[in-house]
C-alpha positions as CSV (number, residue, x, y, z in Angstrom):
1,X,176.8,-4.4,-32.8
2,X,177.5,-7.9,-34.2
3,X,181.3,-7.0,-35.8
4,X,184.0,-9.4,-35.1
5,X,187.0,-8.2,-33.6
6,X,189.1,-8.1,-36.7
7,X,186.2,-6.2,-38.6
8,X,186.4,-3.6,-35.7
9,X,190.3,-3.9,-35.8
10,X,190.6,-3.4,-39.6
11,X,187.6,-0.6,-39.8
12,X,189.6,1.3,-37.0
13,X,192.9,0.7,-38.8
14,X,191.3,2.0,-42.0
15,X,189.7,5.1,-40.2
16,X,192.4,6.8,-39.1
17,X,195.0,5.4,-41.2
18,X,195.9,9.0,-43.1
19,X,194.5,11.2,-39.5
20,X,196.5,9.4,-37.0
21,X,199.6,9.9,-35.1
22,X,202.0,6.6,-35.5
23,X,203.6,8.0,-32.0
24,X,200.3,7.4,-29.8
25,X,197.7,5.0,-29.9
26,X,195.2,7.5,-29.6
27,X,194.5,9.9,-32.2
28,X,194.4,13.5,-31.9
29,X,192.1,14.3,-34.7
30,X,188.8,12.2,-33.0
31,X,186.2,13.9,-35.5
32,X,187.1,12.0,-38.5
33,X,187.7,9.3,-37.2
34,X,184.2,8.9,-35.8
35,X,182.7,10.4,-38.6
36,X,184.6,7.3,-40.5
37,X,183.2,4.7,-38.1
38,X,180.0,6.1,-37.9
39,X,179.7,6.0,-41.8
40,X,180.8,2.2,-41.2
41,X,178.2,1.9,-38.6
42,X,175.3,3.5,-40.6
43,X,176.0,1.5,-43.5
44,X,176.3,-2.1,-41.5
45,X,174.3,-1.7,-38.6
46,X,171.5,0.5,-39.8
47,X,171.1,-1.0,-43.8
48,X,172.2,2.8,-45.4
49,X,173.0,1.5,-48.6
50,X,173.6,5.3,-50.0
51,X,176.8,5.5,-48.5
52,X,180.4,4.4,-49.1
53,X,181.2,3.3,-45.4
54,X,184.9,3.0,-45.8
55,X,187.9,3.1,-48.5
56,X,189.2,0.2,-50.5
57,X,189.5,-2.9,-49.3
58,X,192.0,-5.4,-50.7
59,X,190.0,-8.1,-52.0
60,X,192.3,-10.4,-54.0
61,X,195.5,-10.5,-56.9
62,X,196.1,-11.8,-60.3
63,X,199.7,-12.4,-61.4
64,X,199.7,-10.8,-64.9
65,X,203.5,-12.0,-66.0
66,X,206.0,-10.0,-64.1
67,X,203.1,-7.7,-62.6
68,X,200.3,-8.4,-59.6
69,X,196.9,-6.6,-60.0
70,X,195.1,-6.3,-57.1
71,X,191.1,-6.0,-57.1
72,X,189.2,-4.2,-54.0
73,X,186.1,-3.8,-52.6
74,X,184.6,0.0,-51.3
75,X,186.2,1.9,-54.3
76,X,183.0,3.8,-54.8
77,X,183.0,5.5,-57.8
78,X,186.7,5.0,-58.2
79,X,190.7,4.9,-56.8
80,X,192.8,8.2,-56.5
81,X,196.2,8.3,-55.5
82,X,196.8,11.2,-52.7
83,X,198.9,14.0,-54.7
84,X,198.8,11.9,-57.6
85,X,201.3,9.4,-56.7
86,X,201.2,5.9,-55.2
87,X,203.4,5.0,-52.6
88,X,204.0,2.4,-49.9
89,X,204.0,-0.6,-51.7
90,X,206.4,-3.5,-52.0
91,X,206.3,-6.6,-54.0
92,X,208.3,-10.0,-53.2
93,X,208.8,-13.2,-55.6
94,X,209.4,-16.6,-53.7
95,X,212.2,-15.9,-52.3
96,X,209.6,-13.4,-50.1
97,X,212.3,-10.4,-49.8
98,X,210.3,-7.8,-50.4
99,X,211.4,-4.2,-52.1
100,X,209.8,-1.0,-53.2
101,X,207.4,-1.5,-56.0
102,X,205.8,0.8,-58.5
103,X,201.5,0.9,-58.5
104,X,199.6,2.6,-61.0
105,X,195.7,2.8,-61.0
106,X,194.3,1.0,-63.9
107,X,190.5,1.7,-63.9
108,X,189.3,-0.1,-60.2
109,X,192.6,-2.2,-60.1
110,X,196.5,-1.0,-59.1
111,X,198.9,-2.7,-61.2
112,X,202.1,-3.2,-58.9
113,X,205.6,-4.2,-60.5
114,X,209.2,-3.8,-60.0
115,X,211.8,-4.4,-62.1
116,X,214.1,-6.7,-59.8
117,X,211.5,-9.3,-59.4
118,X,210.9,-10.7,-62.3
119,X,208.4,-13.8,-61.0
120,X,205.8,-11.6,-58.1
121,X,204.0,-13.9,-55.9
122,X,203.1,-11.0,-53.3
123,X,202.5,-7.1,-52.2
124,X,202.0,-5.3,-49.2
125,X,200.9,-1.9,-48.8
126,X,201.6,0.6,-46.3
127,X,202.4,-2.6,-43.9
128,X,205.3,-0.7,-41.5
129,X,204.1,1.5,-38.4
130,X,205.1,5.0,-40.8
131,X,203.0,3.9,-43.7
132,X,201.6,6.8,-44.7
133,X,198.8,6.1,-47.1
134,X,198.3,7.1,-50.2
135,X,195.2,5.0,-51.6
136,X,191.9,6.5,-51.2
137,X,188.8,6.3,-53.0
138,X,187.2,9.4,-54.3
139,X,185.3,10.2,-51.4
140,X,188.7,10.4,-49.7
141,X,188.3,7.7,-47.1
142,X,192.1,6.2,-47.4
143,X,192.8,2.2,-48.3
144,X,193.4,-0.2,-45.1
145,X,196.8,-1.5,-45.1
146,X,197.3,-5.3,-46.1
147,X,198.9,-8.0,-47.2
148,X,198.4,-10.3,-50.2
149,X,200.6,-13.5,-48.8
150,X,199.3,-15.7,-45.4
């Protein structure tokens, strides 16, 4: 397999993101997260096109006045929020102190916003060791954490 380390990093991440156990490295639930990586591996390795191989992927932002929309790739056929609710991110103006933010799904794209920061300049989603996603596409395979900032 020719996957860098941070592909392999990130796809892991990604795969057991909502089925792992943030109080040991290795997960209990091993079927989905192979069926996850072997989804990734069918798509990359053996040219499946058919298949989404893994939820969204943050792909890039777009300040929109005192909101960021972020774009991904993987969305399949489109974003759900798990129990209809997004959670986990936070949003940070220049200053970088970063609070709880409110996302909402707006056709492939989450608007995030909160009312203290007036000027955004960055998000983060589910980046602490208890994020608990709640970003999925509708084939259920959850969003990998990220970062928008360097």
């Amino acid at each position: 397999m020719t996957i860098g380390g941070s592909c392999i990093r990130e796809r892991t991440t990604s795969a057991a993101l909502d089925v792992g156990d943030f109080k040991n490295i290795h997960p209990g639930n091993k079927k989905d997260v192979g069926e996850r990586l072997a989804l990734w591996a069918l798509a990359k390795d053996y040219g499946r096109q058919d298949l989404i191989c893994c939820g969204p992927i943050y792909q890039g932002l777009k300040v929109e006045g005192g909101k960021i929309r972020l774009a991904f790739d993987h969305t399949g056929p489109g974003l759900v929020a798990k129990d209809g609710n997004l959670a986990n991110f936070v949003i940070a103006g220049a200053d970088k102190k970063f609070v709880p933010a409110k996302a909402m799904i707006d056709g492939e794209t989450i608007v995030v916003s909160s009312v203290t920061v007036a000027e955004p300049v960055a998000v983060r989603y589910a980046f602490d060791n208890a994020g608990v996603p709640s970003l999925f596409n509708k084939e259920g395979l959850p969003a990998s954490s990220f970062r928008t900032e360097d």
